[in-house]
C-alpha positions as a printed NumPy array, in Angstrom:
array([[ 60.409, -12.61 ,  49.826],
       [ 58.273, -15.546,  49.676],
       [ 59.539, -15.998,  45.738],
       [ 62.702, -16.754,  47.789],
       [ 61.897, -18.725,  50.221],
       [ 59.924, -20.805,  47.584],
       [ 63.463, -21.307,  45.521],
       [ 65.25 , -21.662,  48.768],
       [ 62.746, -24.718,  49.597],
       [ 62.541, -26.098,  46.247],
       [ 66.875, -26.015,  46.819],
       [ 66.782, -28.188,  49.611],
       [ 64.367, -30.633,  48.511],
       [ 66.321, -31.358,  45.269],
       [ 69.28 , -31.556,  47.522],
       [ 68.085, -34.566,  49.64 ],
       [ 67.313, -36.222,  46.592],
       [ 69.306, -38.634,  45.132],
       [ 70.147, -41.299,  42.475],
       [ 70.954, -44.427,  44.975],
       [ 69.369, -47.22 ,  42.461],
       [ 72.437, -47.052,  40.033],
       [ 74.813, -47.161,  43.815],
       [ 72.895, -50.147,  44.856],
       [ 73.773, -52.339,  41.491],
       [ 77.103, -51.054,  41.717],
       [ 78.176, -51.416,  44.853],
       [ 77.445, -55.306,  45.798],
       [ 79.733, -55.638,  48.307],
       [ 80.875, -52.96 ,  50.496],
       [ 84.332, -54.778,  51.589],
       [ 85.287, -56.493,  48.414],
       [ 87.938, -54.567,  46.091],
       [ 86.594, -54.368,  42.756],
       [ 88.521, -54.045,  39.472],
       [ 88.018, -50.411,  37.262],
       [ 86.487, -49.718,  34.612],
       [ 89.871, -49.876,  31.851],
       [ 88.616, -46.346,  30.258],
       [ 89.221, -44.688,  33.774],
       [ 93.135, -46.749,  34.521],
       [ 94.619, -46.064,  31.211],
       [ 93.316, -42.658,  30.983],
       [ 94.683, -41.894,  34.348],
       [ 97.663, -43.365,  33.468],
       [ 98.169, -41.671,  29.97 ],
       [ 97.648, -38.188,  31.564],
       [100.325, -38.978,  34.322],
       [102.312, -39.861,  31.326],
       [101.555, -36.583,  29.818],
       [101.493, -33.908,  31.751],
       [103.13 , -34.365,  35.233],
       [104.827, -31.343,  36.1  ],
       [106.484, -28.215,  34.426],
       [109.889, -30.317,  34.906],
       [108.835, -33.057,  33.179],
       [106.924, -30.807,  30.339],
       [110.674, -28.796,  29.973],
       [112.308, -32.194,  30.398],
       [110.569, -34.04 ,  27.067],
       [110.76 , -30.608,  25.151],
       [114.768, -29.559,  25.988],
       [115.815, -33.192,  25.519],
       [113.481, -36.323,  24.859],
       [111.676, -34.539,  21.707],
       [115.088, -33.448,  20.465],
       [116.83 , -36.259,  20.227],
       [113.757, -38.411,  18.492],
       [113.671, -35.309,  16.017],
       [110.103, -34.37 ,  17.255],
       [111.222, -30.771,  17.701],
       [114.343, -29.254,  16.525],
       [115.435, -25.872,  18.378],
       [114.522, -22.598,  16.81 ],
       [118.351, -22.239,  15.262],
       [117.592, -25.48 ,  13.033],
       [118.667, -28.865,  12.666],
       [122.155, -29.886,  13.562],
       [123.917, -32.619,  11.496],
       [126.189, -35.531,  13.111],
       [125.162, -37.636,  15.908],
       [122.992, -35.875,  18.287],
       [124.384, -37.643,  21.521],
       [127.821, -38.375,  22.811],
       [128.389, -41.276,  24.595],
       [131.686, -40.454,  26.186],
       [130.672, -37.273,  27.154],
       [130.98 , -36.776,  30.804],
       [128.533, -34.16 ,  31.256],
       [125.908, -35.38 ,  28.972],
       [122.304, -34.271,  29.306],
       [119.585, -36.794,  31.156],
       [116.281, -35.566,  29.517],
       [114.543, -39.145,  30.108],
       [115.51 , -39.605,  34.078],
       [112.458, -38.051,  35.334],
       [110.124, -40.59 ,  32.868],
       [112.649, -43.436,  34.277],
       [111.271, -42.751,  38.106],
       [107.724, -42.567,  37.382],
       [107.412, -45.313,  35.088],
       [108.854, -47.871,  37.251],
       [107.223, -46.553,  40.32 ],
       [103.624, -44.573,  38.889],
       [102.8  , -45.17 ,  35.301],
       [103.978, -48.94 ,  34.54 ],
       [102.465, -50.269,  37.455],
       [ 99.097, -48.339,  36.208],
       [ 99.611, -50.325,  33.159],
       [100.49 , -53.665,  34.279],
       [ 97.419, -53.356,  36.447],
       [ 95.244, -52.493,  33.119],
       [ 97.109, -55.633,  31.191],
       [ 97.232, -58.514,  33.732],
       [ 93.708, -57.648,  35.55 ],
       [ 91.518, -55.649,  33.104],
       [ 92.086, -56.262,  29.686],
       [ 91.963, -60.035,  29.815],
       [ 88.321, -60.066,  31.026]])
């Protein structure tokens, strides 16, 4: 019993403790936005780019990878063209990537080139 209560004490004394001098030369000013690190953004932004969603995964593997010959389906490669322009019901594999780029992902990375890399 008192082996526990030893561990239980020892427990909440590391708890309390804490690292503040690193917080202190970080954080000069509590009101001020400050810019990131760039290794945080573009990570962030490469993983949204990634690996959003299963609809996105299904999305770049049905269509996108197909049609830049990345993947071909398990039947082999088809010869001709491999998209018809006149069409009507032709396959959007690169609408989802359209939406988050212009409202997600590009502004992630026009944040990382205008702000972060030029320091």
């Amino acid at each position: 019993m008192n082996k526990i209560k030893f561990i239980l004490g020892l427990f909440m004394i590391l708890m309390f403790t804490s690292c503040l001098d690193d917080f202190r030369e970080l954080n000069t000013d509590e009101e001020m936005l400050v810019t990131t690190d760039p290794k945080n953004v573009f990570t962030g932004a490469t993983e949204n780019f990634n690996n959003v969603s299963r609809q996105h995964l299904m999305g770049k593997y049905s269509g996108v990878m197909q049609y830049m010959q990345y993947i071909v389906s398990s039947s082999g490669a088809q010869e001709g063209i491999y998209i018809k322009p006149a069409q009507i019901n032709k396959p959007s594999p690169y609408l989802p990537y359209y939406n988050d780029y212009y409202t997600q992902i590009g502004i992630r990375l026009n944040y990382l080139v205008n702000t972060v890399i030029p320091l």
